[in-house]
C-alpha positions in Angstrom: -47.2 16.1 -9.5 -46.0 18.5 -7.2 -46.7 15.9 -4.0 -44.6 13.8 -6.3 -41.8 15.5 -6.9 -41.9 16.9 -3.1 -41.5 13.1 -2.0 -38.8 12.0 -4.1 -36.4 15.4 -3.0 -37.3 13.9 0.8 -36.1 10.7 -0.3 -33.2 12.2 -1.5 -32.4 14.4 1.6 -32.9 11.3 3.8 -30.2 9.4 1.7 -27.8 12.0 1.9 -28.4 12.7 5.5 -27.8 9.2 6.6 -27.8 6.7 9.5 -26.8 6.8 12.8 -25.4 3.2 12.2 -23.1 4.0 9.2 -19.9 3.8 9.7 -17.0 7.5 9.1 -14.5 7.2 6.6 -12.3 7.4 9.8 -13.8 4.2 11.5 -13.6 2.0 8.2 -9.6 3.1 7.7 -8.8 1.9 11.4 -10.4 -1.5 10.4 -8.9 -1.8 7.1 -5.7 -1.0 8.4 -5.6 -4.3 10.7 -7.4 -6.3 8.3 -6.0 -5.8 4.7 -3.6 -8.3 3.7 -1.4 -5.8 0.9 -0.9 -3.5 4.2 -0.1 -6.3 6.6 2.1 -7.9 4.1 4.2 -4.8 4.2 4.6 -4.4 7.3 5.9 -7.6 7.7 8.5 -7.2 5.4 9.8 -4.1 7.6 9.7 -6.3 10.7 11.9 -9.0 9.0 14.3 -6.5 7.3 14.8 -5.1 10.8 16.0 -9.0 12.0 18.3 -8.6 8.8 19.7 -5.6 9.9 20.6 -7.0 13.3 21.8 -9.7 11.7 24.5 -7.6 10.0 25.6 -6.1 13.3 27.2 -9.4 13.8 30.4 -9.1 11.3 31.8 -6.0 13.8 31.1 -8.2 17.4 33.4 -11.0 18.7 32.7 -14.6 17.6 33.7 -17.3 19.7 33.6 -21.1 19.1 34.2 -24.1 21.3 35.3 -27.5 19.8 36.0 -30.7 21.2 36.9 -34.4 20.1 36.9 -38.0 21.7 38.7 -41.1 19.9 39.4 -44.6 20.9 42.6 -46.1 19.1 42.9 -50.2 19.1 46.2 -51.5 17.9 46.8 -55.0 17.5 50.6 -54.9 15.9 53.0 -57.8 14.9 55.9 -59.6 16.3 58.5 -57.3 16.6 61.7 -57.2 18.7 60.6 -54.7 20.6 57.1 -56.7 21.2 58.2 -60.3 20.3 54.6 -61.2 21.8 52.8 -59.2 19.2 50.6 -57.5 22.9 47.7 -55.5 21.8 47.1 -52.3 23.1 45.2 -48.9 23.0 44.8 -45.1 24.1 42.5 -42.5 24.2 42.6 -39.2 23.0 40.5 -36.1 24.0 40.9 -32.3 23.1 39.0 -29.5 23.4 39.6 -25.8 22.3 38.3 -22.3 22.4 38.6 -20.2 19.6 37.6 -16.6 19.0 38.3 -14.5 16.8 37.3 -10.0 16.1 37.8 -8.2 13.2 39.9 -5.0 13.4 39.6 -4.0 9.6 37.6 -5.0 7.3 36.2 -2.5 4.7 33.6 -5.0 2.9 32.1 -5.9 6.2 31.7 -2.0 7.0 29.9 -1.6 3.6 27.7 -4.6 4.5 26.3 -2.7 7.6 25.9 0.4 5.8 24.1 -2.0 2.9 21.5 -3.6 6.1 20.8 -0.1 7.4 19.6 1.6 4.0 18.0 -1.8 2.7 15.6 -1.0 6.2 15.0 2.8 5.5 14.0 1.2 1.6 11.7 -1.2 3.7 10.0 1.8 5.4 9.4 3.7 2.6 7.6 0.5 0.7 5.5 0.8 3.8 4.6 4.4 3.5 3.8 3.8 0.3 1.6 0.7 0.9 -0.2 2.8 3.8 -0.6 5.7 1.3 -2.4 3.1 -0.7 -4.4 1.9 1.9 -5.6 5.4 2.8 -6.6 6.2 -1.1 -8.0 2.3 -1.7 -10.4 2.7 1.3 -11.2 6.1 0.2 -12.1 5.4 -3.5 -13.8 2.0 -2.1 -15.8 4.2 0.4 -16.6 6.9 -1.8 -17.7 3.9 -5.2 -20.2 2.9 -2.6 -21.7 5.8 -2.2 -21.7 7.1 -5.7 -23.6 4.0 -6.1 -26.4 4.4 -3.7 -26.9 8.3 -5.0 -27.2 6.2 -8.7 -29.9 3.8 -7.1 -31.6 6.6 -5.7 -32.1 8.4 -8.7 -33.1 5.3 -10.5 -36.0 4.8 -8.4 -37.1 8.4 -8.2 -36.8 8.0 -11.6 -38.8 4.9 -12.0 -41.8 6.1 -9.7 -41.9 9.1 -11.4 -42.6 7.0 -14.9 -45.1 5.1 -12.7 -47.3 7.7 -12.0 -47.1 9.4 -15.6 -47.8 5.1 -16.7 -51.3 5.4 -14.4 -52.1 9.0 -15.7 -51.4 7.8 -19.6 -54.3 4.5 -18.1 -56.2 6.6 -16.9 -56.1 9.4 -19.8 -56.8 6.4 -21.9 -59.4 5.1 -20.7 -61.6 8.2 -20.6 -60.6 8.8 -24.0 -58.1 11.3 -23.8 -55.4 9.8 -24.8 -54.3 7.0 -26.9 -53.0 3.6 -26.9 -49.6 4.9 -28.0 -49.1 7.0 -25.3 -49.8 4.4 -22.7 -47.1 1.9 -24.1 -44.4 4.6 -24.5 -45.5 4.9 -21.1 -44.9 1.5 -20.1 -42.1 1.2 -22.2 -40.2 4.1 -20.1 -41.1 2.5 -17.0 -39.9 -0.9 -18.1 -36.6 0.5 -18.5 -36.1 2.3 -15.6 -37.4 -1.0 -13.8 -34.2 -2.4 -15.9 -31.9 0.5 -14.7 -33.1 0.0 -11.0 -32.5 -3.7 -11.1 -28.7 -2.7 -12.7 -28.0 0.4 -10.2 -28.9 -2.6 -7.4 -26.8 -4.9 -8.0 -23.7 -2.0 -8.6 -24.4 -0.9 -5.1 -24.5 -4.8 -3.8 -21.2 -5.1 -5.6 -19.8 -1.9 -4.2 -21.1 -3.0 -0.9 -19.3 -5.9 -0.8 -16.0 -4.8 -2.2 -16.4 -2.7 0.8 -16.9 -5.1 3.1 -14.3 -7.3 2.0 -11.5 -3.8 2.4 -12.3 -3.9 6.0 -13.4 -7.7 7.0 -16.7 -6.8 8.3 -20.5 -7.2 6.9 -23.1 -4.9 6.0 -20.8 -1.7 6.3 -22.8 1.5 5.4 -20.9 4.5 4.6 -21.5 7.9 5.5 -22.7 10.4 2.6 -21.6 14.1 3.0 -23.4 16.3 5.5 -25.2 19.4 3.7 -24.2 22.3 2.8 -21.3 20.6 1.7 -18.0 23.1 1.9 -15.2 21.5 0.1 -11.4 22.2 1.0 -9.7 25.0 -1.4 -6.3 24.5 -2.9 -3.7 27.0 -1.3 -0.6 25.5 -2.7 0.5 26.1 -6.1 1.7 23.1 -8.7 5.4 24.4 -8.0 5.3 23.8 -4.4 3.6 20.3 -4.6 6.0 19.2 -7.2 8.9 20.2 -5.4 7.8 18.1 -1.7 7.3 15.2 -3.9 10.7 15.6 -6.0 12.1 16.1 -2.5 10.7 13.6 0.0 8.4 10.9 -2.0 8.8 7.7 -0.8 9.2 6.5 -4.2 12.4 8.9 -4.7 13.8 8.1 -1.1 13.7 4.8 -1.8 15.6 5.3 -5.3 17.8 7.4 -3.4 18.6 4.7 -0.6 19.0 1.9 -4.2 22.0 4.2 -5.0 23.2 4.3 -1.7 23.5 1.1 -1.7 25.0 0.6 -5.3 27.8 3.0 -4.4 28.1 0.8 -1.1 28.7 -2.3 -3.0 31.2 -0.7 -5.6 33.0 0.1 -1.9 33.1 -3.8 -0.4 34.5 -4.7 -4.6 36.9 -2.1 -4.3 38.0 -3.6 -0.7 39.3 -6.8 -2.2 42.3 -5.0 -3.2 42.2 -4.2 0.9 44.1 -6.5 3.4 41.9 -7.4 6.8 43.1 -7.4 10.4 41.6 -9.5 12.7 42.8 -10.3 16.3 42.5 -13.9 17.3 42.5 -16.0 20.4 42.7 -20.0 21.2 42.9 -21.8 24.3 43.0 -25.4 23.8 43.3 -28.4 26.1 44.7 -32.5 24.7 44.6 -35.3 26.9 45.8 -38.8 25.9 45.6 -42.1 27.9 46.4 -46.1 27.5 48.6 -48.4 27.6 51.4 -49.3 25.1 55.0 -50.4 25.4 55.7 -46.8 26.2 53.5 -46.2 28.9 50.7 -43.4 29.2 51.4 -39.9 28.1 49.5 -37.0 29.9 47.8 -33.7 29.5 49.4 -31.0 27.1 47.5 -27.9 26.8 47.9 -24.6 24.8 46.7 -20.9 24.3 47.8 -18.2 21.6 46.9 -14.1 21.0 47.8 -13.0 18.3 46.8 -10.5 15.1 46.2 -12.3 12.1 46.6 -10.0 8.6 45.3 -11.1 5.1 46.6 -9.4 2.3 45.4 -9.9 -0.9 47.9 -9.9 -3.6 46.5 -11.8 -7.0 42.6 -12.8 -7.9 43.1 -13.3 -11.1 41.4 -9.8 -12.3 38.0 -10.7 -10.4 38.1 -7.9 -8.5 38.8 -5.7 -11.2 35.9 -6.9 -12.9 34.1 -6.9 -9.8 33.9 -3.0 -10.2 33.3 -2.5 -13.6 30.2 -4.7 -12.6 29.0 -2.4 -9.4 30.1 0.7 -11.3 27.9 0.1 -13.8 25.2 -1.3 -11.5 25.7 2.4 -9.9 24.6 4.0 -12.9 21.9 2.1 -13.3 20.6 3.3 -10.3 21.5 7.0 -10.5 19.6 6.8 -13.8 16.4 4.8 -11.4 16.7 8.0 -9.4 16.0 10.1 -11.8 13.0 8.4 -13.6 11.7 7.9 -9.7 12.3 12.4 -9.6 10.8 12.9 -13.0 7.7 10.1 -12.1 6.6 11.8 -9.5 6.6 15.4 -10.8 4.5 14.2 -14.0 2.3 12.6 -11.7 1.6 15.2 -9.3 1.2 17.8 -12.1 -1.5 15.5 -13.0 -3.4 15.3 -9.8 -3.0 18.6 -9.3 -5.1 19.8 -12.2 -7.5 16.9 -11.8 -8.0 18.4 -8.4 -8.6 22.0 -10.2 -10.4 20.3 -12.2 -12.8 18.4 -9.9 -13.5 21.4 -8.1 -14.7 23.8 -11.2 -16.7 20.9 -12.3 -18.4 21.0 -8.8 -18.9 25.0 -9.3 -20.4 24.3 -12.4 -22.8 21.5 -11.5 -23.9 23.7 -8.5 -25.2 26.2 -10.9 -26.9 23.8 -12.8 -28.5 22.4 -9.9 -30.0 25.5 -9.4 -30.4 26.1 -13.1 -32.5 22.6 -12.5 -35.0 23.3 -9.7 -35.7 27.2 -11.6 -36.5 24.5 -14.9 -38.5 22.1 -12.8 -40.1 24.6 -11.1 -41.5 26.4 -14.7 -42.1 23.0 -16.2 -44.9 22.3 -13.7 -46.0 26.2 -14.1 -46.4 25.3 -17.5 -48.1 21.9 -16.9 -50.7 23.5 -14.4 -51.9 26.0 -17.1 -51.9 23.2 -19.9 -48.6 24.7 -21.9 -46.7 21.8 -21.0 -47.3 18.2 -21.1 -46.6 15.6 -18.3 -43.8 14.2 -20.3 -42.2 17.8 -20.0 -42.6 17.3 -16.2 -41.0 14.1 -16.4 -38.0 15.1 -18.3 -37.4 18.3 -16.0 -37.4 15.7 -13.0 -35.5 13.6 -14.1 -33.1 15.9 -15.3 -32.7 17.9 -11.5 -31.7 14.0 -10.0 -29.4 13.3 -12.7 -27.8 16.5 -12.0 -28.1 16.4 -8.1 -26.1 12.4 -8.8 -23.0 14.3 -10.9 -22.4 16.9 -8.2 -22.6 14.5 -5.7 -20.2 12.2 -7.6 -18.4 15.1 -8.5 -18.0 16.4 -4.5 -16.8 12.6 -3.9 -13.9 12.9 -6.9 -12.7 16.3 -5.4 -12.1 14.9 -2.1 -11.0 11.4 -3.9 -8.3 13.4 -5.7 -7.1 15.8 -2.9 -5.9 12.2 -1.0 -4.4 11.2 -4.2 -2.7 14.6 -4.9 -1.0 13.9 -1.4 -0.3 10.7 -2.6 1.0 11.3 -6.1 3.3 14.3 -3.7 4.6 11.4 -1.4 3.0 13.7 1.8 -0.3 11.7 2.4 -0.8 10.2 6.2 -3.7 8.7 8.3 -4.1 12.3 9.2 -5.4 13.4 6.0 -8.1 11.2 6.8 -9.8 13.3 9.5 -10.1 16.1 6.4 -12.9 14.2 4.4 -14.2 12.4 7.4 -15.1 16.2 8.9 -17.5 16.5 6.0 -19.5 13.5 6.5 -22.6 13.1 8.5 -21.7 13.1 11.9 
């Protein structure tokens, strides 16, 4: 029993030492952030919101537009005095002109730029946010897969410690000392964990390929956490964290930049009530040829500079209404702003004390670990000098790889929610990455 017990902790320390050809936490992020689709899409958005942007720049440049005609005229008039043969003739006309035209004032068109440029710093923030989920999808995806290889593990250490006690309660049987109900409680343990094995397989092949799908690769292994295991310590209290994500979450810039832009459009309704000035330019060239009873008439061409002013005088009160509209739209935003301030407080209050909470659960599953081996440790004292039964055994081993799974789970949550604590505070990068990824198998 001992030699059992012995080969199952090895089994254990292999898994949680792991491979050489697993892949870091670090390595799978790279790959996940050139392969996921949510992350890309996002991206993309910022590149054509730039293109907007540029787009916008337009209403403050020059325009200039060239123009040009060509028309044929036939005329077959009648009899007149003037033409008492009724002759037929025609001309040709021709023009061409070049127009252009720059705006000197014009308030809405102002507000429209200022509208592009904070619709793009919106943009970017949508991406922060979508990398911050990235970082935490790959994480949680990373860390499910391993949670779920420590469960299979334990299910088999588990099973093939029920073998063995399945052959001793044969074997005790069959000499005669032991009877037929303890060999098919035996068997009926071990057909169960044969049932949880099969179950904790086909998690892992599920976590696996969730895994592999995040990163658009196969057969990914993940790296368990190196031994000892040191976790990071919280040094920041609730107050700070709430106050960096009250203060720069991208989820409250964003809301911030929305009533920007509110205030921006009650400024371009307000402007109808605004004359514009723009300076204009026209060069423009006519030509006419034929023949008629008058003979041909030449070339005449023109150009003008001038200043052309619009001043609005009656719309029939859409203007008015116009701002009672955006005004109101501009609440509705301040008010956005707020829910976006108060969302993120709750929620990094939250994942603060899950964080607290993660890590004195780890505390006390270390203890029991050790509360565990002293217990298994006894248990086979016991069995050795016949106090104890193998069952007892059983029961004290499983209970030390049940135990050794939760703070293994547990150590994966801590670091889980430290990324999402950054997250939930708007301050999570790639950076943050490297923290967990230290404490993995090299």
């Amino acid at each position: 029993m001992r030699r059992l017990t012995q080969l199952m902790l090895s089994t254990l320390a292999l898994v949680a030492a792991g491979g050489s050809w697993a892949q870091s936490l670090q390595e799978i992020y790279e790959a996940a952030r050139a392969y996921d689709a949510t992350y890309l899409a996002a991206r993309a958005q910022v590149d054509s919101v730039q293109y907007r942007t540029a787009q916008s720049y337009a209403l403050r440049r020059p325009s200039v537009s060239a123009n040009g005609t060509a028309r044929r005229i036939e005329t077959n008039p009648p009899s007149t005095l003037n033409n008492p043969g009724g002759d037929r003739f025609s001309n040709n006309t021709g023009s061409l002109s070049i127009d252009g035209r720059q705006s000197l004032f014009n308030r809405a068109n102002t507000a429209t730029i200022d509208q592009a440029e904070r619709s793009l710093a919106a943009a970017e923030a949508d991406l922060q946010l979508a990398e911050q989920e990235l970082i935490v999808r790959v994480a949680q995806t990373y860390f499910d897969a391993l949670v779920a290889q420590d469960t299979l593990t334990v299910a088999e250490a588990s099973k093939t410690a029920i073998a063995e006690q399945l052959a001793s309660a044969k074997r005790n049987f069959e000499v005669g000392t032991a009877t037929i109900t303890d060999t098919r409680e035996a068997q009926a343990r071990f057909d169960l964990a044969t049932a949880t094995v099969i179950a904790a397989e086909n998690d892992l092949r599920g976590k696996r390929i969730a895994l592999d799908q995040l990163v658009g690769r196969s057969n990914v292994t993940p790296k368990p956490l190196a031994v000892p295991v040191t976790l990071p310590t919280m040094t920041v209290s609730v107050d700070d964290w709430v106050g960096l994500a009250e203060s720069g979450h991208p989820l409250v810039r964003k809301a911030d930049l929305g009533l920007a832009i509110a205030q921006l459009e009650t400024e371009k309704a307000r402007a109808g009530h605004l004359p514009t000035l723009d300076a204009v330019a026209s060069v423009a060239s006519n030509r006419l040829t034929g023949s008629s009873n008058f003979g041909n008439i030449g070339t005449a061409s023109t150009a003008s500079l001038g200043l052309q002013l619009a001043v609005p005088v009656f719309s029939g009160f859409a203007v008015e209404n116009r701002v009672k509209e955006t005004l109101s739209l501009e609440e509705r935003s301040r008010n956005d702003l707020e829910a976006a301030r108060r969302g993120v407080a709750q929620a990094t209050r939250v994942a603060y004390f899950d964080y607290l909470s993660g890590q004195a659960q780890v505390t006390a599953l270390e203890a029991a670990e050790s509360s565990s081996k002293l217990a298994l440790e006894a248990t086979q004292l016991g069995y050795r000098v016949g106090v104890r039964v193998n069952l007892d055994v059983l029961d004290s081993q499983r209970q030390l790889f049940v135990t050794q799974r939760d703070l293994s789970k547990a150590r994966y949550d801590v670091l889980l929610s430290g990324l999402r604590l950054r997250r939930a505070s708007g301050t999570l990068l790639p950076s943050h990455i490297s923290i967990a990824n230290s404490l993995l198998v090299k």
